[in-house]
N, C-alpha and C positions, 0 to 999 in steps of 0.2 A: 504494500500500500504506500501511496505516495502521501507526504505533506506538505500542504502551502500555508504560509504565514503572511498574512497582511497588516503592515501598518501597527501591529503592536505594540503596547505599550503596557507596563504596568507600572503603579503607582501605590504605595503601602501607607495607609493613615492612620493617623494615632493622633490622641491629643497636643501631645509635645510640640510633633512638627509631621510635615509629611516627607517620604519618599521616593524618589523617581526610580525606580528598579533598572527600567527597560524603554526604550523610546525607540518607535517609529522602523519597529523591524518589520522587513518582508523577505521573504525566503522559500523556495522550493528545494524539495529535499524528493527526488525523486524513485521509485521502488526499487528495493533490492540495491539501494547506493547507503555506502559508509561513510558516512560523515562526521566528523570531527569538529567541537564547536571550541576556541581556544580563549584565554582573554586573561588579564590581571585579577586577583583575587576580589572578589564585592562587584565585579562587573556585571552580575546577573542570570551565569550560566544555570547555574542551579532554578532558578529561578523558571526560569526561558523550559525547562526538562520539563517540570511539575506542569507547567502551564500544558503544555504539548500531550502530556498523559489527561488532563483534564483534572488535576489533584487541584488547581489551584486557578481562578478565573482572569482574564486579563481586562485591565481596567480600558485601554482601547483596541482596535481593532478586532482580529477574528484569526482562528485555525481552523483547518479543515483538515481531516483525515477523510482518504479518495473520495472526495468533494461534498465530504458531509461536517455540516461544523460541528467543533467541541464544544458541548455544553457540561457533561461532565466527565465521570473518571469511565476510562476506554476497558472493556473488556480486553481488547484483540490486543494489548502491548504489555510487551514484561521491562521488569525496572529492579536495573540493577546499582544497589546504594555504594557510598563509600566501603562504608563497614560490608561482612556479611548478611549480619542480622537475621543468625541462623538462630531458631528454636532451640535454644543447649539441651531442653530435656525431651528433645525428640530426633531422632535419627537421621544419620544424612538423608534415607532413603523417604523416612518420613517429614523432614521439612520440602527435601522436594517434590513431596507428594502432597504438599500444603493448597496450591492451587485449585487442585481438582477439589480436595474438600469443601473449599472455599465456594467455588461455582457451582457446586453439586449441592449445596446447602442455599445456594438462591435459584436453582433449577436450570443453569447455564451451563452444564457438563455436556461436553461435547461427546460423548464415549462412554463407557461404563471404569469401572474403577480399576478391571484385571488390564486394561488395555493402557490404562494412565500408566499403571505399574511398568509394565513395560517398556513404555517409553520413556520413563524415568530411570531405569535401570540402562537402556540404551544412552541416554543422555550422559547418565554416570560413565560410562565402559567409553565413551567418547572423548570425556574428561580427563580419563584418566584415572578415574577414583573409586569404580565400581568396588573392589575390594571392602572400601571403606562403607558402605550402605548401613550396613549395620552397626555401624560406629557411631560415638556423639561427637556433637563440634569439636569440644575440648581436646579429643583424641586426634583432631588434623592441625595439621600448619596453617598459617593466615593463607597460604597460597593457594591449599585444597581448599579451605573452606571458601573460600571468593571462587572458585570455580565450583561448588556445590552452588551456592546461591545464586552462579548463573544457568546451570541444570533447573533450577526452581524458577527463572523467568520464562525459559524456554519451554518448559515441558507441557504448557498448556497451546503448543505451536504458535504462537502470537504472532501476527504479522509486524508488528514492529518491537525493536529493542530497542530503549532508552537504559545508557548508562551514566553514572555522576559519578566519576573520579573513581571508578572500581578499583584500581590499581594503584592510586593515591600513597596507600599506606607502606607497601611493600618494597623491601629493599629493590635494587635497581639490578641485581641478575633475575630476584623472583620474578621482578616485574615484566622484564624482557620474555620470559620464556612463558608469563600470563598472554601478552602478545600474542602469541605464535597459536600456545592455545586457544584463544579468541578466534585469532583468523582461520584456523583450522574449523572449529563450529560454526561459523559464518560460512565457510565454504562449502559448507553440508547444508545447511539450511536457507542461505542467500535472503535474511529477513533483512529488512529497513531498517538501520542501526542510526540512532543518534548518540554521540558519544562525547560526552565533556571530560577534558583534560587540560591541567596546566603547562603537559609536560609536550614541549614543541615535538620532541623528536619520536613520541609514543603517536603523538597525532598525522604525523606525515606518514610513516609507517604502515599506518592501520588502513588507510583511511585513500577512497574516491576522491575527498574533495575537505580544505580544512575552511571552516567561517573562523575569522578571527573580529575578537567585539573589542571594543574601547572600553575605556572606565566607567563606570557609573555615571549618569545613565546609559546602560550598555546598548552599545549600535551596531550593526554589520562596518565594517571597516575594511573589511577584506574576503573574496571568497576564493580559493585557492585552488583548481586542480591539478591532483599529485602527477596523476598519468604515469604512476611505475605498471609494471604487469603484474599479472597475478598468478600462479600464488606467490607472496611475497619469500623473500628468504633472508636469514639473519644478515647475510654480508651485505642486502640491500645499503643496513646503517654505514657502511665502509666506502661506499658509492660516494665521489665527489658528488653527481648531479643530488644525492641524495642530502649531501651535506647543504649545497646552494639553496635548496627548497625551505630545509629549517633556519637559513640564513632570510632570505626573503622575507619568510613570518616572522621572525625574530624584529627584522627593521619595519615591520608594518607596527609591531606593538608599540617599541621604541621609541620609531614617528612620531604616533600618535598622543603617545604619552608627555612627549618631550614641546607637542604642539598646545597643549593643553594650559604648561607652566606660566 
């Protein structure tokens, strides 16, 4: 499924004072394309995800998922947090069998439950972590468990993947080889990824095409594409033209920032 954003804005009120989050975005993010949203910290990526799932309503313009606007939270997209925000007293295999519960308990279950299983245990064996099903968070590394938690967006087939900083936390070899894993499940499923990161060279990496936002209030400033081929491969990072791409975005931030002073 494709998304278009028009004209965007949001604005966060309080008595004190009010907030500009987001201003005057529009954006097409086209199916089965990986995109990367990049920007200085408080720029409003976060923000901009929530909105795009429907968790959180935009003060102006409009989103549409394949030409239907958001008005609230989307069944069809999985969202993957910073954290894991795995269930610790329930099993890998049963937090990523959490969805199905979820939709089956409002009458949205696509399948019956032996069939979820299955695709949850294939999602695991694809991760890399099947083994572990029967195991609790506590018993995996932050690296398995951020790859259970994206078994648990996926497993209800969502046509689109929002992630916020999934990789954020993890040292810089785990994170590399989260990467790889990522693009590997993407390759098998080719869902609509919208993907926020601070980290430039995680984002050019992964990624169709990078949006890079300005400061608060966050704007499109740049939209980038990568054009490497696919599947990617680690020594891509080693690539001069790979190196110029993260330089490019680098000085579109820079630019912008430096224009602001």
């Amino acid at each position: 499924m494709g998304i278009e954003l028009r004209n965007l804005g949001k604005t966060f009120h309080s008595d004190a004072i009010d907030v500009e989050a987001l201003a005057d975005i529009s954006l097409t993010v086209g199916e089965s394309q990986f995109v990367s949203i990049i920007g200085p910290s408080g720029c409003g990526k976060s923000t901009l995800l929530r909105i795009l799932a429907g968790l959180l309503p935009p003060t102006k313009g409009t989103v549409e998922v394949d030409g239907v606007e958001v008005t609230e939270p989307l069944g069809n997209v999985g969202f993957v947090f910073q954290a894991p925000t795995l269930f610790k007293w329930r099993t890998i295999l049963g937090n990523v069998m959490f969805p199905y519960e979820a939709l089956a308990g409002r009458g949205e279950a696509d399948g019956d439950k032996a069939s979820y299983e299955q695709r949850a245990r294939h999602m695991l064996e694809m991760a890399g972590i099947a083994e572990f099903a029967d195991a609790h968070p506590k018993q995996l590394s932050g690296g398995m468990q951020q790859r259970a938690a994206i078994c648990r967006a996926l497993v209800h087939d969502p046509a689109i993947l929002l992630m916020d900083e999934p990789f954020g936390a993890l040292d810089e070899f785990t994170r590399e080889r989260m990467n790889l894993e990522l693009l590997r499940i993407w390759d098998d499923s080719r869902k609509t990824v919208v993907f926020v990161t601070h980290h430039i060279p995680e984002a050019v990496f992964l990624s169709d095409r990078v949006i890079v936002m300005s400061p608060r209030p966050g704007r499109v400033i740049g939209d980038v594409e990568v054009g490497f081929a696919r599947p990617r491969q680690p020594a891509l990072r080693d690539d001069i033209s790979f190196l110029e791409k993260v330089i490019e975005i680098r000085k579109m931030i820079w630019f912008d920032a430096a224009s602001m002073e």
